[in-house]
PAZAPA-4460 file (N, C-alpha, C; in steps of 0.05 Angstrom, whole numbers, plus 32768, in hexadecimal, padded with zeros to 4 digits):
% residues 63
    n_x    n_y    n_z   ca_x   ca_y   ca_z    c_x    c_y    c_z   seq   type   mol
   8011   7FE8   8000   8000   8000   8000   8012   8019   8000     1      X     A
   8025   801F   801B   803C   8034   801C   8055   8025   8014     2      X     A
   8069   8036   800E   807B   8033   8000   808E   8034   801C     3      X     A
   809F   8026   8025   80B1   802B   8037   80B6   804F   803E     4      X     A
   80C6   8054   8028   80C8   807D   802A   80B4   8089   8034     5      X     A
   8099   807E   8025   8080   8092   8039   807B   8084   804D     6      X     A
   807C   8079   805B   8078   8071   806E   808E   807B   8084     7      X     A
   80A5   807D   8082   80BC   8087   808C   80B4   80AA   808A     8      X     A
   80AF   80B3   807C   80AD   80D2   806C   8091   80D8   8087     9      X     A
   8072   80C7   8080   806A   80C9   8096   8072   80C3   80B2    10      X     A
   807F   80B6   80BA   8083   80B9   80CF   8097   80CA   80E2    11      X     A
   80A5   80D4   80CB   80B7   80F7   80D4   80AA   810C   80D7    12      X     A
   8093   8109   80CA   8082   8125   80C2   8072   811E   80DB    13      X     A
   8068   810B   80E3   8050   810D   80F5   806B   8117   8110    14      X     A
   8076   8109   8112   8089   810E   8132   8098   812F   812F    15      X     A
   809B   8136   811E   80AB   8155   810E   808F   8162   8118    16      X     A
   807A   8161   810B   805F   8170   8113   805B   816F   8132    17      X     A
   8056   8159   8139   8050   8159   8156   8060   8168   8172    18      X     A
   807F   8169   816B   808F   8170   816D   808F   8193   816F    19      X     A
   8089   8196   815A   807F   81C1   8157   8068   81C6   8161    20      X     A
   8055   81AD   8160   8040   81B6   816D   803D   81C2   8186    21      X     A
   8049   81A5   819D   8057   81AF   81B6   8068   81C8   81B9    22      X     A
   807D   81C8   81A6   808B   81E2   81A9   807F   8200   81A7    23      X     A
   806E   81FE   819B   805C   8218   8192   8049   821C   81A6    24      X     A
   8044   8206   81B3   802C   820B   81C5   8032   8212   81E2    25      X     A
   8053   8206   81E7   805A   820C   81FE   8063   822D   8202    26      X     A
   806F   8232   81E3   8077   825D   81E0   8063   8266   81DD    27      X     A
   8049   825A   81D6   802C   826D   81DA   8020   8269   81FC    28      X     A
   8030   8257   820F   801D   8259   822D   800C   8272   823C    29      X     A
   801E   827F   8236   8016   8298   8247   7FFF   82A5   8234    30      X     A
   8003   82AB   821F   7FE9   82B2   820E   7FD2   82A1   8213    31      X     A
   7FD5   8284   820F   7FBF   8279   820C   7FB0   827C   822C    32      X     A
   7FBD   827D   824B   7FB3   8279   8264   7F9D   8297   825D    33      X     A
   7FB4   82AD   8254   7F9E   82C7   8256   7F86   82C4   8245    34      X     A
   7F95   82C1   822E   7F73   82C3   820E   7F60   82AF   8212    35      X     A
   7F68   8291   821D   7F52   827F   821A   7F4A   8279   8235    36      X     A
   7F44   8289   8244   7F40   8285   8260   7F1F   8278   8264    37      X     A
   7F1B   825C   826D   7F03   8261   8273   7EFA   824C   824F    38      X     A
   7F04   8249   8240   7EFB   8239   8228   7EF8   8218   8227    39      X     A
   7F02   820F   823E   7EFF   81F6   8243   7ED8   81EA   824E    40      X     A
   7ED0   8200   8258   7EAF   8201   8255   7EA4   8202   8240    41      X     A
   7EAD   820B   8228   7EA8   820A   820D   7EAD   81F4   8204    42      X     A
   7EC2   81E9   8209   7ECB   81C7   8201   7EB5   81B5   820A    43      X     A
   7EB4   81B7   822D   7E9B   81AC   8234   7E85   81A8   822E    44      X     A
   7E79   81B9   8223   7E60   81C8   821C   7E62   81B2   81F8    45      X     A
   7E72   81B4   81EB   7E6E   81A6   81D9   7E70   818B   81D4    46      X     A
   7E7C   817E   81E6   7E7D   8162   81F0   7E63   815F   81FD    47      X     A
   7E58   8172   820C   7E38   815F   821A   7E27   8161   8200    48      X     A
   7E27   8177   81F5   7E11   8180   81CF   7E19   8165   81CE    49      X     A
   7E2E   815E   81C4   7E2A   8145   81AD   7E28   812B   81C0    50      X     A
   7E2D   812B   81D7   7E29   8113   81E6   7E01   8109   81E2    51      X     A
   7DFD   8127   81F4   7DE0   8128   81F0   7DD4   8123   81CD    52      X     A
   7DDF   8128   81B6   7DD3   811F   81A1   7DD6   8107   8199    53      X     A
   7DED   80FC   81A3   7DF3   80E7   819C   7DDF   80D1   81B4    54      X     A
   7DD4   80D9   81CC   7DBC   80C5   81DF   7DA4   80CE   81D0    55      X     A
   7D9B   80DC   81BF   7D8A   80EA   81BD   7D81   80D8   819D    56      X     A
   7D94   80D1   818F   7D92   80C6   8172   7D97   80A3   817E    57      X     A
   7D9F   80A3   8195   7D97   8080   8193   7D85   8079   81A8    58      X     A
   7D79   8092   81B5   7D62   8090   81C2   7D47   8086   81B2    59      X     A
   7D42   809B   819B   7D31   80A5   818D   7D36   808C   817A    60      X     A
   7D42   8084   8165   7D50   806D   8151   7D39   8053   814F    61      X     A
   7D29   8058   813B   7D1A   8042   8143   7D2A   8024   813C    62      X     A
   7D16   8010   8153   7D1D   7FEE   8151   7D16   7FDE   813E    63      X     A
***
């Protein structure tokens, strides 16, 4: 299916990416504590929406 190279090629790029991700996120700390203060209730808030649609569509689902 992959060719040895892409597969090697992917697997630099994903650990190279993941890698800056961390790095970028740890030189943005202080920005993100001030700007997103309080957004993890937003996270919440959309995890119960789809929890609740998701009890709500196999509640409803006929047998």
């Amino acid at each position: 299916m992959f060719s040895t190279g892409q597969l090697i090629f992917a697997g630099c790029f994903v650990v190279a990416f993941i890698v800056l991700m961390i790095f970028s996120y740890r030189k943005d700390i202080k920005l993100h504590r001030k700007y997103y203060k309080g957004s993890i209730f937003i996270l919440v808030g959309f995890i119960v929406f789809i929890l609740l649609l998701f009890a709500l569509k196999t509640y409803l689902q006929p047998e």
